[in-house]
Legacy VTK file of the C-alpha trace (Angstrom):
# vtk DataFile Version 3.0
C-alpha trace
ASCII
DATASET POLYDATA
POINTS 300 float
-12.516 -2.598 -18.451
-11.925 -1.742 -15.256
-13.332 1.666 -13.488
-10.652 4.193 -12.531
-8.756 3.956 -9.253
-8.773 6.955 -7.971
-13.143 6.782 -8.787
-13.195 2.961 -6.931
-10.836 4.527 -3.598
-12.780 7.680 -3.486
-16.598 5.938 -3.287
-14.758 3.103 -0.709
-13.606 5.816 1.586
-17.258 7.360 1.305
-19.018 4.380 2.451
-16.584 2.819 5.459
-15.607 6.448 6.354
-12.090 5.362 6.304
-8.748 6.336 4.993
-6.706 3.495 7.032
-4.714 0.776 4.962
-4.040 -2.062 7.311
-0.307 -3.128 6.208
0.853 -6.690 6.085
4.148 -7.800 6.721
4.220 -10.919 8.499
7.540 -12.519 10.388
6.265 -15.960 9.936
8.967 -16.332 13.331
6.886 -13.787 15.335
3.254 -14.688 14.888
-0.185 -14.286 17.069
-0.257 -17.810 19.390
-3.806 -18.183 17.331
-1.879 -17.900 13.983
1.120 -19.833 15.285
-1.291 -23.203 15.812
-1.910 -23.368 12.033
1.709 -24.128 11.327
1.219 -27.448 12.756
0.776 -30.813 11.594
2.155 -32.248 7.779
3.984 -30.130 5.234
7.400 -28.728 4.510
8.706 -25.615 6.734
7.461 -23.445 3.990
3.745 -25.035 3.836
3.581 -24.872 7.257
4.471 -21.090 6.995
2.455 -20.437 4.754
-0.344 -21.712 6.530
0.260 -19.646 9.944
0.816 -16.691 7.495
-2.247 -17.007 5.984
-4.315 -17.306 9.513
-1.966 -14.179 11.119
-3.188 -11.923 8.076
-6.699 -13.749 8.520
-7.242 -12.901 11.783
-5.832 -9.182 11.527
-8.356 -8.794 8.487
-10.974 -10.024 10.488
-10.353 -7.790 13.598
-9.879 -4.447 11.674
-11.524 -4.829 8.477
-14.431 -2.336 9.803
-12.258 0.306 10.388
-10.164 0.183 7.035
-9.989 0.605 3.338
-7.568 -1.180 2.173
-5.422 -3.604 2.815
-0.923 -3.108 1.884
0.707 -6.496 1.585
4.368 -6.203 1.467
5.214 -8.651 -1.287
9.067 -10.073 0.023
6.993 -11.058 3.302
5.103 -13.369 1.095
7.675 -14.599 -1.648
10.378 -15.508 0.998
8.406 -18.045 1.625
8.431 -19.647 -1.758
5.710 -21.065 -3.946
3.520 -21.220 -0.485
3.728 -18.117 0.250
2.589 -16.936 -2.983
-0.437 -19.167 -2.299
-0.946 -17.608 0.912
-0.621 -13.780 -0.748
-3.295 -15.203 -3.294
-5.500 -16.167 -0.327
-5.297 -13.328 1.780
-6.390 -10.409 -1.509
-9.164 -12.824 -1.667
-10.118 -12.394 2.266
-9.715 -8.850 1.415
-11.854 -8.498 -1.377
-14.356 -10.347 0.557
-14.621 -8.254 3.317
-14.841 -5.216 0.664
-11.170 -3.903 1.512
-9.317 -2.596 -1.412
-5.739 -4.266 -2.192
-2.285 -2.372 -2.499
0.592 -4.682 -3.300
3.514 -3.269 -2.070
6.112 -4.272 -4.321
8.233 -1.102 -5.762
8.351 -2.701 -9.233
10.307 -1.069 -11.965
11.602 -2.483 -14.466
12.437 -1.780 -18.887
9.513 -1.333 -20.086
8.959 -4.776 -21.565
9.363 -5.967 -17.774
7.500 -3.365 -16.216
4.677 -4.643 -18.246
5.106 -8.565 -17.097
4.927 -7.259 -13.926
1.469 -5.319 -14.241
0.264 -8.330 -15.630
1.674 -10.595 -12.693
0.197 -7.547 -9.951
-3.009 -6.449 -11.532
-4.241 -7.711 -15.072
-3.851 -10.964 -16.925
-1.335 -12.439 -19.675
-2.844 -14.149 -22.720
-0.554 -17.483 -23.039
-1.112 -20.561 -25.616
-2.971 -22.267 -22.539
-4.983 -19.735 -22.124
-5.415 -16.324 -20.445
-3.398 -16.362 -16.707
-5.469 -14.006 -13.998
-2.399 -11.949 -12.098
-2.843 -11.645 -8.319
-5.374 -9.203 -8.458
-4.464 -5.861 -6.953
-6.290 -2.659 -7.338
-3.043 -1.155 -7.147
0.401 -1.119 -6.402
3.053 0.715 -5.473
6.396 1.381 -8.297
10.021 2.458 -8.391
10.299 5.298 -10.420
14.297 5.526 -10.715
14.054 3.541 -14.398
12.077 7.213 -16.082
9.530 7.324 -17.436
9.008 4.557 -19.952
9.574 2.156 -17.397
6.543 3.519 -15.407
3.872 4.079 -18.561
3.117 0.024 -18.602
2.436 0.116 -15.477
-0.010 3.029 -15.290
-1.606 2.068 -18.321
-2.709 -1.469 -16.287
-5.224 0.672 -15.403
-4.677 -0.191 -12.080
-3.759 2.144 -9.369
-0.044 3.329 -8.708
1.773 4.738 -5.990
5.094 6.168 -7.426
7.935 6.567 -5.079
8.516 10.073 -4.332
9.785 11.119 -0.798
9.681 7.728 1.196
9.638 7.278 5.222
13.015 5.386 5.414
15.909 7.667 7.120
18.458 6.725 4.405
16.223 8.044 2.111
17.796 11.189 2.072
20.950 9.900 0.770
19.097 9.623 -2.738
15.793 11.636 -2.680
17.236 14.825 -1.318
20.043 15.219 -3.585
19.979 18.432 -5.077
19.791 18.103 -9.105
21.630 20.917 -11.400
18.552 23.276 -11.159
19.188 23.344 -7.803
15.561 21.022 -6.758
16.016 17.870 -4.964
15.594 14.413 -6.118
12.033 13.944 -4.747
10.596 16.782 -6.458
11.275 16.106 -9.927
9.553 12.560 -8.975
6.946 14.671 -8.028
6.399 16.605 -11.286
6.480 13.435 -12.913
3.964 11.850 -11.012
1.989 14.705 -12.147
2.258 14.471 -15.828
2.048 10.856 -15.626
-1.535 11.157 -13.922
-2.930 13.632 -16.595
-2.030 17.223 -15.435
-4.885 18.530 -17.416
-6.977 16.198 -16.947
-10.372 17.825 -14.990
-10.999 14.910 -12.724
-10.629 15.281 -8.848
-7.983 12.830 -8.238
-5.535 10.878 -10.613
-4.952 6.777 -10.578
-1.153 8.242 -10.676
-0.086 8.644 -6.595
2.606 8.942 -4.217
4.635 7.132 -1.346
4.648 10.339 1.674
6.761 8.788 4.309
4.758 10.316 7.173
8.001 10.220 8.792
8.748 13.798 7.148
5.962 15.240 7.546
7.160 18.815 6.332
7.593 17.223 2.675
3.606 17.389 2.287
2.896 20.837 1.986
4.975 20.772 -1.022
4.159 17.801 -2.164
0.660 18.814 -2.784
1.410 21.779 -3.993
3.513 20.176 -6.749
1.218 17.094 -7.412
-2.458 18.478 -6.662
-4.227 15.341 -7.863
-2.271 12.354 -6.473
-3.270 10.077 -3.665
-0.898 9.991 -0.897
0.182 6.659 0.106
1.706 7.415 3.888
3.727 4.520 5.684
5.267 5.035 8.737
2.775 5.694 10.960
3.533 4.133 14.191
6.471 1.785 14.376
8.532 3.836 12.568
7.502 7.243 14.435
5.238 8.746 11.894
2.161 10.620 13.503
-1.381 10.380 11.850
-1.848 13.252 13.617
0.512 15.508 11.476
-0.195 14.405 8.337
-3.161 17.200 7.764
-1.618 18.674 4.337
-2.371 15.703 2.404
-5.931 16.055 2.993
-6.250 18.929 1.168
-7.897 17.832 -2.065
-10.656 15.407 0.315
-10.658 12.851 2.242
-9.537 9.937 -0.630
-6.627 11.970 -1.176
-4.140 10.001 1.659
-4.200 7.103 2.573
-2.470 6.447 6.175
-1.051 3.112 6.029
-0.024 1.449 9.529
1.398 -2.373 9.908
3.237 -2.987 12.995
1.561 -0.611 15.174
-1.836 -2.408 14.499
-0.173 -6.168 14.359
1.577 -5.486 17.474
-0.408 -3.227 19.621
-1.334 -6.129 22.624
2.415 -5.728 23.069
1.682 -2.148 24.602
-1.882 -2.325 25.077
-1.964 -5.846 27.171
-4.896 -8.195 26.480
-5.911 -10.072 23.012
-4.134 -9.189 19.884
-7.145 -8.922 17.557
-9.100 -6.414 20.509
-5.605 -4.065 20.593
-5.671 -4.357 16.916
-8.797 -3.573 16.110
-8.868 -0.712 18.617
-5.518 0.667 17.363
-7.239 0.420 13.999
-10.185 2.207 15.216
-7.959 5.265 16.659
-6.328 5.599 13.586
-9.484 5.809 11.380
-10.803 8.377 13.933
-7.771 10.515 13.250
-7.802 10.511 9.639
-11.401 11.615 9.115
-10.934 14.451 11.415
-8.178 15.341 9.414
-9.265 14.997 6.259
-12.909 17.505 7.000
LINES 1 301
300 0 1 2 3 4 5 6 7 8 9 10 11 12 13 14 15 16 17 18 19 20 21 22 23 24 25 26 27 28 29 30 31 32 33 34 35 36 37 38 39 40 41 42 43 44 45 46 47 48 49 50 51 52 53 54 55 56 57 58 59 60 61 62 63 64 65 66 67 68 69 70 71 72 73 74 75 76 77 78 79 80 81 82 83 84 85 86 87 88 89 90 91 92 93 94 95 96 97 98 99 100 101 102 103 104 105 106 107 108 109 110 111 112 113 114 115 116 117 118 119 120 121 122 123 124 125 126 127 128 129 130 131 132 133 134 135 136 137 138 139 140 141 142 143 144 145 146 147 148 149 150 151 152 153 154 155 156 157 158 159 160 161 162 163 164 165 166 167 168 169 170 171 172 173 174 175 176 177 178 179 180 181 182 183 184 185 186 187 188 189 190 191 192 193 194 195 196 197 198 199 200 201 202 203 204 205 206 207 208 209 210 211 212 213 214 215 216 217 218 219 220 221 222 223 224 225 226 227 228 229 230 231 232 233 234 235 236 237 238 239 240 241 242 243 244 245 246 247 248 249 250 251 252 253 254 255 256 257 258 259 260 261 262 263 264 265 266 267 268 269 270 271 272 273 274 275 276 277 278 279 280 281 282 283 284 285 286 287 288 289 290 291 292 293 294 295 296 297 298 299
């Protein structure tokens, strides 16, 4: 049996003093040079891809693996790619693991429940088949789609593995859904809230809950409330960065401890040489290193 999410997080952000999850969403047509040169020599398009893949998320492991927690690989970066890219996804939450980094698979599943429970299976457990039992890829969590109710969430929360509910995410259409007001007169986002509370054990006396939440930390203002309505869930927080999201103002998620949020940041590590000058892996790692150093200020 596996030990409890939130307990696994909580003692990794402890020990590398880190609440930074290094996103990975490749564009196997915009790679590091280094990266690039594996996508030569035999193979189809695809193998090839999945080979340069592979070293890009390698080499952005290797360079910033010190100052994370956890790594976030978006899942469609990997599957476009076909049956090599889910080899390369394979490959890089074993780097991961390796260099003691936690694994998020960013996938929004949700599904009926009979689905949703393939798809913990595929993400985070096993499925007993008359070969044999299958190993899934291995997460330690991932994140869900919520929009199904609840029965289409339970199989995935009782994986046992970690999950990061959709609640209020960092995408500007996301008000055209999240915010709409519902007949009590609360929006959208906050009865996803409530439910990510009673799905992680409302009662329950534990610090944090294995139940969280995707904060864009575009919006910023949502947190206050957020916490207030879900006092035990880890924040999940994309959009720092790229998509204009501050670490710096994302204090209210903190307030439980330090494990509580979780800033997640992709393109402005991957792509920091492009403001920064010099080698990719030193502006990534450094980028990596600012973050981290924002974050546990934050979260004292």
């Amino acid at each position: 049996m596996r030990a409890p999410f939130a307990e696994v997080l909580s003692a990794a952000v402890a020990r590398r003093e880190s609440q930074v999850v290094l996103g990975l969403d490749p564009d196997p047509a915009v790679l590091w040079p280094q990266a690039a040169e594996a996508a030569a020599g035999s193979g189809s398009p695809a193998e090839r891809a999945g080979r340069a893949v592979l070293e890009q998320c390698r080499l952005l492991i290797e360079a910033t693996a010190e100052a994370c927690v956890a790594i976030k690989p978006q899942l469609a970066c990997f599957e476009r790619l076909g049956a090599p890219g889910w080899s390369a996804l394979a490959a890089v939450v074993e780097l991961a693991h390796a260099a003691g980094l936690l694994v998020i698979a960013d996938g929004k599943r949700g599904d009926f429940p009979l689905t949703a429970q393939a798809y913990a299976q595929a993400l985070a457990g096993s499925t007993a088949t008359v070969a044999g039992e299958v190993a899934g890829l291995g997460a330690d969590a991932f994140t869900a789609n919520p929009l199904l109710g609840r029965d289409a969430l339970e199989p995935l929360v009782a994986s046992g593995a970690g999950v990061f509910v959709l609640v209020r995410t960092s995408n500007p259409g996301a008000a055209d859904l999240q915010d709409l007001l519902l007949a009590d007169g609360t929006p959208l986002w906050e009865r996803l809230a409530r439910l990510v509370n009673e799905l992680g054990g409302s009662g329950s006396t534990q610090p944090l809950s294995d139940v969280g939440a995707v904060l864009g930390a575009t919006r910023p203002e949502y947190l206050q409330r957020a916490r207030e309505l879900m006092p035990r869930a880890i924040f999940l927080l994309p959009g720092v960065g790229a998509q204009g999201g501050r670490a710096e103002d994302l204090g209210a998620a903190f307030a439980p401890g330090r494990a509580a949020g979780l800033v997640t940041a992709s393109r402005s590590i991957a792509n920091a040489h492009e403001q920064a000058g010099g080698d990719p892996a030193a502006a990534a790692a450094a980028e990596a290193k600012r973050l981290r150093e924002v974050a546990w200020a934050l979260g004292a």
